[in-house]
PyMOL Python script that loads the backbone (N, CA, C, O; Angstrom):
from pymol import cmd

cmd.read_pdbstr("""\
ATOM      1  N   UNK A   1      24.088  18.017 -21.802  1.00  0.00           N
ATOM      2  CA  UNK A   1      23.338  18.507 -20.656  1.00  0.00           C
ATOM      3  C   UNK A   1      23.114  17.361 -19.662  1.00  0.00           C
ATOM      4  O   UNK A   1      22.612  16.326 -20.100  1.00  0.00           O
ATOM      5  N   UNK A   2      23.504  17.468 -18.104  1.00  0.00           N
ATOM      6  CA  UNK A   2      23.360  16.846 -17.528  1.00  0.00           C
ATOM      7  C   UNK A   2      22.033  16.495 -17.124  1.00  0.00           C
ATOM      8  O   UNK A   2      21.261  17.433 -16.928  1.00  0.00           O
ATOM      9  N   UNK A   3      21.435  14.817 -16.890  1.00  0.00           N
ATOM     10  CA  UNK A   3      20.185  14.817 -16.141  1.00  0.00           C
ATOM     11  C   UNK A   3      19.599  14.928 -15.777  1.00  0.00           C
ATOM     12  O   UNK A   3      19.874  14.327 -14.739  1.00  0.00           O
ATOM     13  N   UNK A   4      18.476  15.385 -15.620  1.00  0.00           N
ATOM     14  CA  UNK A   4      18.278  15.357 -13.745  1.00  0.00           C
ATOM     15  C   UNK A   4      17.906  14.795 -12.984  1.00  0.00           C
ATOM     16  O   UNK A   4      17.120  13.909 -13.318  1.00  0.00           O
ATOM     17  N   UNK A   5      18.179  14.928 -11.737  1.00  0.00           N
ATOM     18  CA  UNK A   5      17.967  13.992 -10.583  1.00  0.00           C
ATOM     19  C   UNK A   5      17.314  14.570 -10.130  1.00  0.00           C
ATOM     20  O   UNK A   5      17.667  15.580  -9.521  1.00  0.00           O
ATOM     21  N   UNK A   6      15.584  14.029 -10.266  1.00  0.00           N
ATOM     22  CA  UNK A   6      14.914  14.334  -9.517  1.00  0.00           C
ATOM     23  C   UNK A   6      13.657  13.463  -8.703  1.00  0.00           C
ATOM     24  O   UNK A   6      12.582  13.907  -8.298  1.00  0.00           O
ATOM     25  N   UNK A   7      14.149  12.192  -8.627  1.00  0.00           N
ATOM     26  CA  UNK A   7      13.568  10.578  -8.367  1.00  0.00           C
ATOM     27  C   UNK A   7      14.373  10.181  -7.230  1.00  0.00           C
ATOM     28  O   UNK A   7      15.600  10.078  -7.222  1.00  0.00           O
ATOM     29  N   UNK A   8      13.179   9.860  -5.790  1.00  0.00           N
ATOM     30  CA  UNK A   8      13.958   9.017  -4.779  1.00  0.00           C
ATOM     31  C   UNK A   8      13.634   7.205  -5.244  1.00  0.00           C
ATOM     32  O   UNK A   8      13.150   6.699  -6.257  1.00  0.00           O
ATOM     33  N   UNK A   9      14.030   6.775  -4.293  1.00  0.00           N
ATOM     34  CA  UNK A   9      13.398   5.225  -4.348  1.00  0.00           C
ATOM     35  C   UNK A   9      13.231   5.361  -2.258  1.00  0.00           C
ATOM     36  O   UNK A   9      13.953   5.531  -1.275  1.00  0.00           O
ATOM     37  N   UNK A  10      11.842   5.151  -2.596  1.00  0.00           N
ATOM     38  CA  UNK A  10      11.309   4.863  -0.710  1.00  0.00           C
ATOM     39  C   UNK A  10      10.676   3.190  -0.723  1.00  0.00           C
ATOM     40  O   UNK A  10      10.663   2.222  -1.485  1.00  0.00           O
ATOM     41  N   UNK A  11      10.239   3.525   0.486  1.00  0.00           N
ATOM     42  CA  UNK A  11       9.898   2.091   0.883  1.00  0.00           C
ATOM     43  C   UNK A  11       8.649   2.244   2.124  1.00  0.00           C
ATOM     44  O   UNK A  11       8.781   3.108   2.991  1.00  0.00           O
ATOM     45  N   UNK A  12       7.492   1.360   2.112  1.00  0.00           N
ATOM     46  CA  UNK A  12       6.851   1.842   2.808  1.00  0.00           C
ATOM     47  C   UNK A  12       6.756   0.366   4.210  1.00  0.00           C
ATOM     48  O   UNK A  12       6.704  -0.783   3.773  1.00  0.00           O
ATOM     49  N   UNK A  13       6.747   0.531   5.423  1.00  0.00           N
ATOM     50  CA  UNK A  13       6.831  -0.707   6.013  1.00  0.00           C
ATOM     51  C   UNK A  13       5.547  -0.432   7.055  1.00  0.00           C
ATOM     52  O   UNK A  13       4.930   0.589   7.362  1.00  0.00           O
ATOM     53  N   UNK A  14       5.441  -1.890   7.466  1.00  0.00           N
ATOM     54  CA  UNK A  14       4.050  -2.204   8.410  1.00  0.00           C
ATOM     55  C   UNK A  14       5.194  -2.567   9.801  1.00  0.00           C
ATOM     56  O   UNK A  14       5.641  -3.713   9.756  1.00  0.00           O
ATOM     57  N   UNK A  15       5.532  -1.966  10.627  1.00  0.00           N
ATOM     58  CA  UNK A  15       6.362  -2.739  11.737  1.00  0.00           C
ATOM     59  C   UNK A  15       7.913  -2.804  11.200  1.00  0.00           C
ATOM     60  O   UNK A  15       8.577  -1.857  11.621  1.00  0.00           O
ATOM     61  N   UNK A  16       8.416  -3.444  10.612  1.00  0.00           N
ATOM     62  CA  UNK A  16       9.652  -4.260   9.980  1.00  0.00           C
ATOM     63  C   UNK A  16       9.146  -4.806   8.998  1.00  0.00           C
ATOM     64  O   UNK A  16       9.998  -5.406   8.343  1.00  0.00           O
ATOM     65  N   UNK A  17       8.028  -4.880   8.548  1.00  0.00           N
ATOM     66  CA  UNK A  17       8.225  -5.622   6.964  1.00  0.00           C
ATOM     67  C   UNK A  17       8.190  -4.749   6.316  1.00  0.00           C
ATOM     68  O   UNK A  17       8.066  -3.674   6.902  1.00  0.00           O
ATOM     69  N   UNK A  18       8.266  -4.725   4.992  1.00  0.00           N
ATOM     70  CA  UNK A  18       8.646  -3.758   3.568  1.00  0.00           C
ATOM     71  C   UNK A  18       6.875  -4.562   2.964  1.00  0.00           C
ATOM     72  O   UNK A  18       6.497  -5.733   2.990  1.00  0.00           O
ATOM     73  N   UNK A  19       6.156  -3.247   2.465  1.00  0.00           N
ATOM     74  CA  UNK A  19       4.706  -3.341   2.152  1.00  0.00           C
ATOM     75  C   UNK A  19       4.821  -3.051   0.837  1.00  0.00           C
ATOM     76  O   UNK A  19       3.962  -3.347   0.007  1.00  0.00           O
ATOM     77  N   UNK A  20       6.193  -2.289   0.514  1.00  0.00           N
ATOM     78  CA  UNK A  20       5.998  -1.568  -1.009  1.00  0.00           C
ATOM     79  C   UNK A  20       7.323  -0.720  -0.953  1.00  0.00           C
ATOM     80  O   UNK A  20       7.986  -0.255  -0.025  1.00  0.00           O
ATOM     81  N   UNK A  21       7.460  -0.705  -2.561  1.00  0.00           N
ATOM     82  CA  UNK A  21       9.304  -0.397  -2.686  1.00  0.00           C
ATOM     83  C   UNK A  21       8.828   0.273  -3.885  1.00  0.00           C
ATOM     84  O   UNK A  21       8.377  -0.461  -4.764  1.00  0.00           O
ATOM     85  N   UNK A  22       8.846   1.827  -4.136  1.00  0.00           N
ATOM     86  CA  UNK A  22       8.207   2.623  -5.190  1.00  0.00           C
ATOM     87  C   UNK A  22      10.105   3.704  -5.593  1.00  0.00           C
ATOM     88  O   UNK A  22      11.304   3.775  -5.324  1.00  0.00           O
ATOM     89  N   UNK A  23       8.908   4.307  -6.439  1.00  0.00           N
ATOM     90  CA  UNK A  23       9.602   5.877  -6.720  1.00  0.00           C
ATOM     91  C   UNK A  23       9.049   6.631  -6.930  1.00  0.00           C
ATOM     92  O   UNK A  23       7.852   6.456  -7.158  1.00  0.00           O
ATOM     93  N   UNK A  24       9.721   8.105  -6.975  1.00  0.00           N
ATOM     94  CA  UNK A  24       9.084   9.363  -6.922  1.00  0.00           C
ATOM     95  C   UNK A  24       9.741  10.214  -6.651  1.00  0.00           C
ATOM     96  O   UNK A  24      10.648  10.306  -5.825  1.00  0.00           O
ATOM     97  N   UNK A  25       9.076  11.306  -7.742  1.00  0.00           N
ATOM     98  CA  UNK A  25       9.622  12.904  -7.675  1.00  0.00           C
ATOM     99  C   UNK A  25       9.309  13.709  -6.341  1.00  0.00           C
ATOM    100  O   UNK A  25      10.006  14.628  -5.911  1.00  0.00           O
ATOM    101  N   UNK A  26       8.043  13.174  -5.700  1.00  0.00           N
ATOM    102  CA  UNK A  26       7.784  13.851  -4.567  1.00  0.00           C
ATOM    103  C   UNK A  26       7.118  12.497  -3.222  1.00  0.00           C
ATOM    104  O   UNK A  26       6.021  12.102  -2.827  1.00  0.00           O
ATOM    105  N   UNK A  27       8.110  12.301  -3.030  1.00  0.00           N
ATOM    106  CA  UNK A  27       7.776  10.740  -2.094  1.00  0.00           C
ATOM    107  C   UNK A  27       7.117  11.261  -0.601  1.00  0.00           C
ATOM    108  O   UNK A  27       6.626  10.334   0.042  1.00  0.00           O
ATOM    109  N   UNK A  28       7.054  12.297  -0.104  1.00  0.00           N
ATOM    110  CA  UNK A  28       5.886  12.845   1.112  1.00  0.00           C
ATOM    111  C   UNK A  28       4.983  13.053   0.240  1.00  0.00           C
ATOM    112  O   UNK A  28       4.011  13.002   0.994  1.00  0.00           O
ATOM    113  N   UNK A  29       4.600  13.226  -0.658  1.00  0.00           N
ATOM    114  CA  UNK A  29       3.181  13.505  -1.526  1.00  0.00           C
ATOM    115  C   UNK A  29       2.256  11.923  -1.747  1.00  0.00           C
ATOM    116  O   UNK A  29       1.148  11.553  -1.359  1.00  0.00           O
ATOM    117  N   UNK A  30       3.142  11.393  -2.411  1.00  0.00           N
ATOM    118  CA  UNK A  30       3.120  10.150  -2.633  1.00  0.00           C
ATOM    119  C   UNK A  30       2.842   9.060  -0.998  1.00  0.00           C
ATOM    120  O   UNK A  30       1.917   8.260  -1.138  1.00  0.00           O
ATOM    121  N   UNK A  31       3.220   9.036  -0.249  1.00  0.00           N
ATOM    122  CA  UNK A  31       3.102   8.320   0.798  1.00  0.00           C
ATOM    123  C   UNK A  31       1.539   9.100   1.428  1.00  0.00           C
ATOM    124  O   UNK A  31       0.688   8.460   2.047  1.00  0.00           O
ATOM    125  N   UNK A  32       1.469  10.084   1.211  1.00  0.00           N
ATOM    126  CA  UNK A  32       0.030  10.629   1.601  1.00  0.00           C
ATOM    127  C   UNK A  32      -0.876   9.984   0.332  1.00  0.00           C
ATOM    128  O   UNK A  32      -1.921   9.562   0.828  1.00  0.00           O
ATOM    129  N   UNK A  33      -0.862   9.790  -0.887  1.00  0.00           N
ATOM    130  CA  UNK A  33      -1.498   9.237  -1.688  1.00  0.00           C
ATOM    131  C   UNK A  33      -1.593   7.931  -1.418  1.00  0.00           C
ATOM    132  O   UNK A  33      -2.760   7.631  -1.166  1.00  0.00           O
ATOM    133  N   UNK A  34      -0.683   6.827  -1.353  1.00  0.00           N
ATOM    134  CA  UNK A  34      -1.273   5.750  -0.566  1.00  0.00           C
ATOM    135  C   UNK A  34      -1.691   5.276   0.315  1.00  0.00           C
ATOM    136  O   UNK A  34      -2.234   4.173   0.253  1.00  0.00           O
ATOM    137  N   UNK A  35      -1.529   6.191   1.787  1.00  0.00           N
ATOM    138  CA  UNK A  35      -2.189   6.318   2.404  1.00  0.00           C
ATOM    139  C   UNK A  35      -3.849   6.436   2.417  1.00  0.00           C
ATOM    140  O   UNK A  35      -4.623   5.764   3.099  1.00  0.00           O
ATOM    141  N   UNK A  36      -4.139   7.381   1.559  1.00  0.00           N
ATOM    142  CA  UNK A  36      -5.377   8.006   1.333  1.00  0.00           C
ATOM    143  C   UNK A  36      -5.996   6.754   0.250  1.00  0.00           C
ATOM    144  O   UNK A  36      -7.186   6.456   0.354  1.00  0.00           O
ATOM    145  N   UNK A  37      -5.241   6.146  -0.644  1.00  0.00           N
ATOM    146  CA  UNK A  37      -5.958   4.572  -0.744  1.00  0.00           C
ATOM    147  C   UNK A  37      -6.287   3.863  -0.319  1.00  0.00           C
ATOM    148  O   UNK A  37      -7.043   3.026  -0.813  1.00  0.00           O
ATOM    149  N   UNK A  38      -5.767   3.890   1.044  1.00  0.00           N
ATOM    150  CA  UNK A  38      -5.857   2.368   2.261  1.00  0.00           C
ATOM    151  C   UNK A  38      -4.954   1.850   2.791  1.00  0.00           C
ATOM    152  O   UNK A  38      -5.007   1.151   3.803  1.00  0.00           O
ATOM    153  N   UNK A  39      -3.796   2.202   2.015  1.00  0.00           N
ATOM    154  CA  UNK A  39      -2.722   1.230   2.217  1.00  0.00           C
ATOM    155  C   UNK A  39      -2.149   1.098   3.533  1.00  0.00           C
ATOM    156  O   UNK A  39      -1.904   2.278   3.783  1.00  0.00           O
ATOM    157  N   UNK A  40      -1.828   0.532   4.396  1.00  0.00           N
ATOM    158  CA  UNK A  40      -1.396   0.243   5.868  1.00  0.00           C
ATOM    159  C   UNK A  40      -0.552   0.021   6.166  1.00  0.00           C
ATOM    160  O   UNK A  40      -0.212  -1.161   6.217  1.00  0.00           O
ATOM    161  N   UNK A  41       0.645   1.475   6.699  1.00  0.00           N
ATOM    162  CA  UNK A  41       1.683   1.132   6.948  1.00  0.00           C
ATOM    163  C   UNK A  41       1.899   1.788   8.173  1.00  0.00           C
ATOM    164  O   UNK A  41       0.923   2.319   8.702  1.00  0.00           O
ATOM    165  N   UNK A  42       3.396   1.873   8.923  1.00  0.00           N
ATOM    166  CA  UNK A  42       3.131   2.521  10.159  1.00  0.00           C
ATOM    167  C   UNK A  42       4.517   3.410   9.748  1.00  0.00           C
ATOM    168  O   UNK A  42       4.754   4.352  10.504  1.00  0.00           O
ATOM    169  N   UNK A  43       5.413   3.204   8.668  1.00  0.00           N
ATOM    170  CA  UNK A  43       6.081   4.596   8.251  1.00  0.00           C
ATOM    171  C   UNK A  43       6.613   4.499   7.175  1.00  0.00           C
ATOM    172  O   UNK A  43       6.395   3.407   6.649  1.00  0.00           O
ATOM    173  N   UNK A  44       7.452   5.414   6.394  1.00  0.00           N
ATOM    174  CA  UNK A  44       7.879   5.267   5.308  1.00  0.00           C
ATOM    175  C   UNK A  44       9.352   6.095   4.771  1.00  0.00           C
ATOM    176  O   UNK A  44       9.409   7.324   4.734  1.00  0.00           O
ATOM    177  N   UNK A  45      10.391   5.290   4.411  1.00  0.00           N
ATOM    178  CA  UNK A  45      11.783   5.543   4.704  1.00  0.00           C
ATOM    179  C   UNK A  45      12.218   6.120   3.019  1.00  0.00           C
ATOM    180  O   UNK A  45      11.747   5.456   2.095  1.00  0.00           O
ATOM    181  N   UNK A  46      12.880   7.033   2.756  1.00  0.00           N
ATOM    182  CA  UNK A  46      13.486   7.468   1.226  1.00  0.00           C
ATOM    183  C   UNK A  46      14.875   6.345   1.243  1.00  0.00           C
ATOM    184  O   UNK A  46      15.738   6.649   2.067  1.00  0.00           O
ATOM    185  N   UNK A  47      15.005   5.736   0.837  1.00  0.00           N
ATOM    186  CA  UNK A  47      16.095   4.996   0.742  1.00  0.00           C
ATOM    187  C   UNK A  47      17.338   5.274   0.009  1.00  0.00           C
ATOM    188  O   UNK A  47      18.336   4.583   0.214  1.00  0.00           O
ATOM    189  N   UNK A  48      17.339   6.705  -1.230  1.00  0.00           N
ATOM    190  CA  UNK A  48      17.954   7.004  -2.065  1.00  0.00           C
ATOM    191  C   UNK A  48      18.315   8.644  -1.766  1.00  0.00           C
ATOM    192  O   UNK A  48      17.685   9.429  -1.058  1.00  0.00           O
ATOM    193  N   UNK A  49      19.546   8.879  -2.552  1.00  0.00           N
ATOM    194  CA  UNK A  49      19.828  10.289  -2.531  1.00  0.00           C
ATOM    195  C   UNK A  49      19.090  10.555  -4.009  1.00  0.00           C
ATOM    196  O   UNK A  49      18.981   9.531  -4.684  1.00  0.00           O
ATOM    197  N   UNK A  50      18.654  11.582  -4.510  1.00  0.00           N
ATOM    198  CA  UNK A  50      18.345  12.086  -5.698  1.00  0.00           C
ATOM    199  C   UNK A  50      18.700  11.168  -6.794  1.00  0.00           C
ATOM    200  O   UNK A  50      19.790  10.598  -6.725  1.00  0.00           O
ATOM    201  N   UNK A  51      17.923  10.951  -7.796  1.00  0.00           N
ATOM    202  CA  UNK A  51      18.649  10.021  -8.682  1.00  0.00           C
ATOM    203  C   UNK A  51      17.677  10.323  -9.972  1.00  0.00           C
ATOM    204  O   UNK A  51      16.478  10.601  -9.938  1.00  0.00           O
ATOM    205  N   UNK A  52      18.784  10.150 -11.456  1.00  0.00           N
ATOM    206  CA  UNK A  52      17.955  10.289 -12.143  1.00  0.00           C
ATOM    207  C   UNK A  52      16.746   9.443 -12.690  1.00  0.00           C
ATOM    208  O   UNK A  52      17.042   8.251 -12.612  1.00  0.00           O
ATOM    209  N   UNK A  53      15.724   9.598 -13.119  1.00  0.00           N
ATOM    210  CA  UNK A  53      14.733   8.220 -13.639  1.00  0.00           C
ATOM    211  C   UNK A  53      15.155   7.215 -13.835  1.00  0.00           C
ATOM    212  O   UNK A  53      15.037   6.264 -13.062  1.00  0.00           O
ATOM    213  N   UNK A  54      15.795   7.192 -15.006  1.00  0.00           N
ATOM    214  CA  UNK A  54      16.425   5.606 -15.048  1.00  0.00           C
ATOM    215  C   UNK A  54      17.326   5.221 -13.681  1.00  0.00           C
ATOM    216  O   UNK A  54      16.989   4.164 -13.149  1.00  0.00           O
ATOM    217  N   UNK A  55      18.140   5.760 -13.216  1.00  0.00           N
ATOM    218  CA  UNK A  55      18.610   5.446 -12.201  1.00  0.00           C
ATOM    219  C   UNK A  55      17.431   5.036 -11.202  1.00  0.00           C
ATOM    220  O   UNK A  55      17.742   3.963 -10.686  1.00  0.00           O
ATOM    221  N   UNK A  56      16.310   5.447 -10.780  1.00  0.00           N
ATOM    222  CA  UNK A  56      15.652   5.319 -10.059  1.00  0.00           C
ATOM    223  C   UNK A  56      14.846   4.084 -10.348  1.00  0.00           C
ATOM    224  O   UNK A  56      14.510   3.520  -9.307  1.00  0.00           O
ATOM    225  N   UNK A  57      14.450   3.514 -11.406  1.00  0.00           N
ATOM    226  CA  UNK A  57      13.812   2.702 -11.932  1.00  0.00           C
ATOM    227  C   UNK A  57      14.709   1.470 -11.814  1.00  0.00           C
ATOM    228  O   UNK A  57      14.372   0.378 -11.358  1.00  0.00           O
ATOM    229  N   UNK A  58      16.224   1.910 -12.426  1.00  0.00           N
ATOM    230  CA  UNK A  58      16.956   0.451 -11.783  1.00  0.00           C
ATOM    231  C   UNK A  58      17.374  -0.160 -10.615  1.00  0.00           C
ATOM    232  O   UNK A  58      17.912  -1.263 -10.515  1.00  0.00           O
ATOM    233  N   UNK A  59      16.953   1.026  -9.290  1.00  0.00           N
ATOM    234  CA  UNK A  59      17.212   0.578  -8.284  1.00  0.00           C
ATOM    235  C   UNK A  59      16.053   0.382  -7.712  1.00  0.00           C
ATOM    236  O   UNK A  59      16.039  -0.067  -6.566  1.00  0.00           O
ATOM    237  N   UNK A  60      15.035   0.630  -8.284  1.00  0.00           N
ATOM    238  CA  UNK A  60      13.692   0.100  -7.676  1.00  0.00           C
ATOM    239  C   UNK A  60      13.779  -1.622  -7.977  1.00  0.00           C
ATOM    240  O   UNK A  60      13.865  -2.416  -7.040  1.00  0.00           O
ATOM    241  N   UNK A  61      13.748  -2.021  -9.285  1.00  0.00           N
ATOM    242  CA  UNK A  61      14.112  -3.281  -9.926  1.00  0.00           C
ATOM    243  C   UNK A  61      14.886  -3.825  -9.022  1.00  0.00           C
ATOM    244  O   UNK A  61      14.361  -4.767  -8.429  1.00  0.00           O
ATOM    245  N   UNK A  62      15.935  -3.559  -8.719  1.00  0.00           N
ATOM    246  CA  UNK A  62      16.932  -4.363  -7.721  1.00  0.00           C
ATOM    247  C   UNK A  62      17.087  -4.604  -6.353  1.00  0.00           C
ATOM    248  O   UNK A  62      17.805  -5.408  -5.758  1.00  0.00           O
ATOM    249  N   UNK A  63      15.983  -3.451  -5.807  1.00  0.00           N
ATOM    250  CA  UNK A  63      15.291  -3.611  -4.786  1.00  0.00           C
ATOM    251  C   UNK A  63      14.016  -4.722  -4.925  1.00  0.00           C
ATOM    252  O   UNK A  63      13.787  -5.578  -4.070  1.00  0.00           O
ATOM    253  N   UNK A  64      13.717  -4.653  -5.399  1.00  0.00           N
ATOM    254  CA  UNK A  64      12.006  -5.510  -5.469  1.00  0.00           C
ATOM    255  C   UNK A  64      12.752  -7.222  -5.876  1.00  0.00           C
ATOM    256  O   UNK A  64      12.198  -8.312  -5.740  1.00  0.00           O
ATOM    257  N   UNK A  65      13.817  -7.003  -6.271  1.00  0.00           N
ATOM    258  CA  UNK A  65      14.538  -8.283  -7.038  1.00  0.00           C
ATOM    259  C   UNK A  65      14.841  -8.686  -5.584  1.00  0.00           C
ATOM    260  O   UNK A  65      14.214  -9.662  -5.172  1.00  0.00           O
ATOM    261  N   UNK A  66      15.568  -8.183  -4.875  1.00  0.00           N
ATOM    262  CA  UNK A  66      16.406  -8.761  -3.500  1.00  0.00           C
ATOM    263  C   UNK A  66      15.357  -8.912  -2.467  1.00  0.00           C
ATOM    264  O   UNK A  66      15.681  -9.319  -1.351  1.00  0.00           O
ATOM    265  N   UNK A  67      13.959  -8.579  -2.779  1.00  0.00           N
ATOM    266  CA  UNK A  67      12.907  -8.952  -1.901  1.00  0.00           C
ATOM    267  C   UNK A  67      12.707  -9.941  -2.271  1.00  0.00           C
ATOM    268  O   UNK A  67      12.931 -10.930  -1.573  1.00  0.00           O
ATOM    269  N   UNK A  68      12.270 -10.011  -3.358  1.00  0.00           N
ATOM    270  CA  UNK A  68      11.946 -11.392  -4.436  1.00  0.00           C
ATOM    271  C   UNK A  68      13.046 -12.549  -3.720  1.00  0.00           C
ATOM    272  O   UNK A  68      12.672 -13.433  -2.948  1.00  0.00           O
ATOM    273  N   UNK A  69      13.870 -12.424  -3.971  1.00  0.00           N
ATOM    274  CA  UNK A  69      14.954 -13.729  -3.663  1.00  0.00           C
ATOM    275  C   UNK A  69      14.956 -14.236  -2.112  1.00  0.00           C
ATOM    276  O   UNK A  69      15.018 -15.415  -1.761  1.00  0.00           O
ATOM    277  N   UNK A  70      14.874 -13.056  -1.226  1.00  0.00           N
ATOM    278  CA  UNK A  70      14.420 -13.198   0.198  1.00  0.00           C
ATOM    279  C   UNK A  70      13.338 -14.167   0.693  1.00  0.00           C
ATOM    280  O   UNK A  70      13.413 -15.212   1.339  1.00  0.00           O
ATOM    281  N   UNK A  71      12.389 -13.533   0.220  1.00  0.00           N
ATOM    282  CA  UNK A  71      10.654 -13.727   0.372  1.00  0.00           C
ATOM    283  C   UNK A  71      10.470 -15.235  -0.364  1.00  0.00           C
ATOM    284  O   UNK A  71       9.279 -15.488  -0.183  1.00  0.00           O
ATOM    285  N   UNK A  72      11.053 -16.323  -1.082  1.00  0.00           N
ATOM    286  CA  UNK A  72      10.677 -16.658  -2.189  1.00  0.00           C
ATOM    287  C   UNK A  72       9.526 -16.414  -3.429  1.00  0.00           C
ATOM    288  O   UNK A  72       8.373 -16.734  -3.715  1.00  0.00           O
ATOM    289  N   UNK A  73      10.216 -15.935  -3.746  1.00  0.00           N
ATOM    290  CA  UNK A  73       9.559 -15.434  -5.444  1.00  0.00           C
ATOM    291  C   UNK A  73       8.396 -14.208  -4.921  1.00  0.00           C
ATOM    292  O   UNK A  73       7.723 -13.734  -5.837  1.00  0.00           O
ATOM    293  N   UNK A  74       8.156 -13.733  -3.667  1.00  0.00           N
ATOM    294  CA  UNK A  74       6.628 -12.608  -3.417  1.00  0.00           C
ATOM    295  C   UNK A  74       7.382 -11.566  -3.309  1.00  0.00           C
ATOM    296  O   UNK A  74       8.349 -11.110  -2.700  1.00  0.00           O
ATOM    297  N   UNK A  75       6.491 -11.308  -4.230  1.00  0.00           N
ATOM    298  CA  UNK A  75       6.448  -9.305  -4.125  1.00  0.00           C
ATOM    299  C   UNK A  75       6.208  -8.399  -2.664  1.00  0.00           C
ATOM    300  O   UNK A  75       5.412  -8.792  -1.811  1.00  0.00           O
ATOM    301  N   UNK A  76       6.859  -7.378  -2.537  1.00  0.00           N
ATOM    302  CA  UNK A  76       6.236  -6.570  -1.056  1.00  0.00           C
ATOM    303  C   UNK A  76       4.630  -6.621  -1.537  1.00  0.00           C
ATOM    304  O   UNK A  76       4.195  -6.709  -2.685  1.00  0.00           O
ATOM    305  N   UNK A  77       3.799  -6.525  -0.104  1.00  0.00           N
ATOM    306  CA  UNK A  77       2.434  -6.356  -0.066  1.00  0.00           C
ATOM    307  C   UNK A  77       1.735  -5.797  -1.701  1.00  0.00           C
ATOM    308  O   UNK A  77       1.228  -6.550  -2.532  1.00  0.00           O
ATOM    309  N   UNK A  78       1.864  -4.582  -1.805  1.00  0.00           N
ATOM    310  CA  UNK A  78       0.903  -3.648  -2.040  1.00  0.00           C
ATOM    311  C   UNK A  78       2.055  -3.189  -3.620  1.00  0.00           C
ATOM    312  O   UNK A  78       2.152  -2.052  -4.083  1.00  0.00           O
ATOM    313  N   UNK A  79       2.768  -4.414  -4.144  1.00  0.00           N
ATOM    314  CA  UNK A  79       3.570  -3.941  -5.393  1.00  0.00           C
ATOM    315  C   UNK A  79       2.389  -5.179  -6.072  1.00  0.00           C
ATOM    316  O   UNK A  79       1.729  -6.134  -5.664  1.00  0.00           O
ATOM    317  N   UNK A  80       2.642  -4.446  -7.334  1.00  0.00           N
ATOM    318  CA  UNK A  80       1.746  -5.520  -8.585  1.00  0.00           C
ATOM    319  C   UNK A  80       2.343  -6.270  -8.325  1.00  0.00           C
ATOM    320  O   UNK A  80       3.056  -6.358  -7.325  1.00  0.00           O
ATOM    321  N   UNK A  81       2.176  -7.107  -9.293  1.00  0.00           N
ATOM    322  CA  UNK A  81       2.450  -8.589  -8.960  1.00  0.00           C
ATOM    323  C   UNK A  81       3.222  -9.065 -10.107  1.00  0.00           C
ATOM    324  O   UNK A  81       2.880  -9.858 -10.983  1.00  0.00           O
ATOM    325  N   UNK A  82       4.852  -8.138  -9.868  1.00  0.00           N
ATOM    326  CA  UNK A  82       5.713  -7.763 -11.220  1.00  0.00           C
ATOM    327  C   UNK A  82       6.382  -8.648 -10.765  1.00  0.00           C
ATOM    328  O   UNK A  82       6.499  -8.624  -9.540  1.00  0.00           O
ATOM    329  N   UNK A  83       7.012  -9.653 -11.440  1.00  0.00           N
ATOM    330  CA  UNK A  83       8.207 -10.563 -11.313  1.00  0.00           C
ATOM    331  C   UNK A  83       9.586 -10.356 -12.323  1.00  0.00           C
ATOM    332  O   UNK A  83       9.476 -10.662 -13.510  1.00  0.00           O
ATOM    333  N   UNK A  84      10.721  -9.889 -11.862  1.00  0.00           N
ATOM    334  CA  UNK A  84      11.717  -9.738 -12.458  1.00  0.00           C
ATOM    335  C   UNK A  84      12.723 -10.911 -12.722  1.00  0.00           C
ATOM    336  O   UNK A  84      13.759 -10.706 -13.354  1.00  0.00           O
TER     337      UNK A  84
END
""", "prot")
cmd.dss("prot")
cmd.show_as("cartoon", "prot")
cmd.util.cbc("prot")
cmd.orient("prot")
C-alpha cells in the first residue's frame, strides 16, 4: 500500500528572511496558529508538493541544514534551537 502524502514543508519569512522552516498536514491552519502565538512574519510560502512524513521530515532537516551552513551554525528565528 502506497503512502501517503499528506505533509507540505513551508517557510515562514519577515521581509526576505526565513523566521521558520516547519511541516504540515494543513500549513494555512498552521501559519494561523503561529500567528496567533506572536510570531512575526509578513508571509508564508509552501515550498513542497505533497510529500509523505518521512519525506517531509527529511526535507525539513535539509532545509534547516542549508540555513544552518548559510547563517553560520543559527537556526531560522522562531525554530528550537535544533542543530543538525
Amino acid at each position: 500500500m502506497a503512502k501517503l502524502r499528506d505533509t507540505w514543508l513551508y517557510e515562514l519569512k519577515d521581509s526576505n528572511r526565513i523566521v521558520y522552516l516547519g511541516i504540515s498536514n494543513d500549513p494555512d491552519d498552521r501559519v494561523i496558529q503561529h500567528r496567533n502565538a506572536g510570531k512575526r512574519f509578513t508571509h508564508a510560502n509552501v515550498k513542497s508538493v505533497a510529500l509523505t512524513r518521512e519525506s517531509a521530515e527529511r526535507r525539513e532537516k535539509e532545509e534547516i541544514q542549508r540555513y544552518q551552513r548559510q547563517h553560520g551554525g543559527r537556526s531560522p528565528k522562531y525554530n528550537r534551537a535544533k542543530t543538525y
